[in-house]
N, C-alpha and C positions, 0 to 999 in steps of 0.2 A: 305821219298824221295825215296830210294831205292825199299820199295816196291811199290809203285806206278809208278815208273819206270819198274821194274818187269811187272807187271800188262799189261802198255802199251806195251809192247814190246813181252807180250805173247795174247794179245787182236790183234795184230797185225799180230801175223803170220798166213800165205797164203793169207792173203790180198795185194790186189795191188793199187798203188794209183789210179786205175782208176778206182779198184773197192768200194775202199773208196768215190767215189764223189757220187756213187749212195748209197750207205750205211749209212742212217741217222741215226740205233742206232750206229754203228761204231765210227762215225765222232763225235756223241756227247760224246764219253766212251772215243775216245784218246783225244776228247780234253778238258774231264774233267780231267783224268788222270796227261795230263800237268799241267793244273792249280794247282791241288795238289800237286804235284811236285812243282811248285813255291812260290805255300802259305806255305810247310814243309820248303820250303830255309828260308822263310822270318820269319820260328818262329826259327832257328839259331842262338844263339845269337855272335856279332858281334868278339868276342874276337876269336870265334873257323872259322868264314870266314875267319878273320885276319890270322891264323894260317895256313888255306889253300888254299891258291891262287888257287892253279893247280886248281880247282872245279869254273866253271865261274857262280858267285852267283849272280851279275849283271842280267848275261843276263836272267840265271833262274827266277827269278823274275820278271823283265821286260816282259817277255812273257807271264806270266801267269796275270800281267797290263794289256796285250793287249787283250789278250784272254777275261778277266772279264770289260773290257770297251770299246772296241770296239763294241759300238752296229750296225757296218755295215755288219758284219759278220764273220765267221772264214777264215783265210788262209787254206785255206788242204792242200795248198803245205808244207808249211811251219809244220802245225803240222805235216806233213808226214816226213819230212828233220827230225824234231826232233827226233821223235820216230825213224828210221832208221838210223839216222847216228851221234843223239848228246848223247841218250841215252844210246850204249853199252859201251861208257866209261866213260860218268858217273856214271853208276852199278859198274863200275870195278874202279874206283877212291873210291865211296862209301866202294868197300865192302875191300878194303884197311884202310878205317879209321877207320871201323865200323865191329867191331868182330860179329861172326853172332851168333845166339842165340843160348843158350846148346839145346843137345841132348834133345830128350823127351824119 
């Protein structure tokens, strides 16, 4: 989740959402990003969601439902919202639970 968050959020910079709605590999890289980000929630097993609320596992998930069955289309708004303003504290919830890997 984390890295895929990462990801998005460096796929993302100096892009604008205006410039996102003309940007079709963009628009499909954040909003594949998301989705994986909602499919890593949803291989979590329930006892460690149980354990941390702060982290909205709901809606993570749910979104990345919409995203893989909505076949009317993507919101960009909305993946943009995410990536911009649900994502930096998600990274930073994450990398609270989640020691980061040794040195190489």
């Amino acid at each position: 989740m984390r890295e895929f968050a990462r990801d998005a959020r460096s796929m993302a910079e100096g892009l604008t959402s205006e410039r996102l709605r003309s940007a079709r590999m963009e628009q499909f890289a954040l909003s594949k990003a998301v989705e994986l980000i909602g499919e890593a929630a949803s291989r979590v097993s329930q006892p460690f969601r149980d354990a941390h609320p702060e982290i909205p596992w709901r809606a993570i998930i749910g979104m990345r439902n919409r995203l893989v069955h909505d076949y009317r289309g993507i919101d960009l708004s909305r993946v943009w919202d995410i990536v911009q303003r649900d994502l930096p504290p998600l990274i930073d919830a994450l990398d609270r639970l989640i020691p980061p890997p040794p040195a190489e």
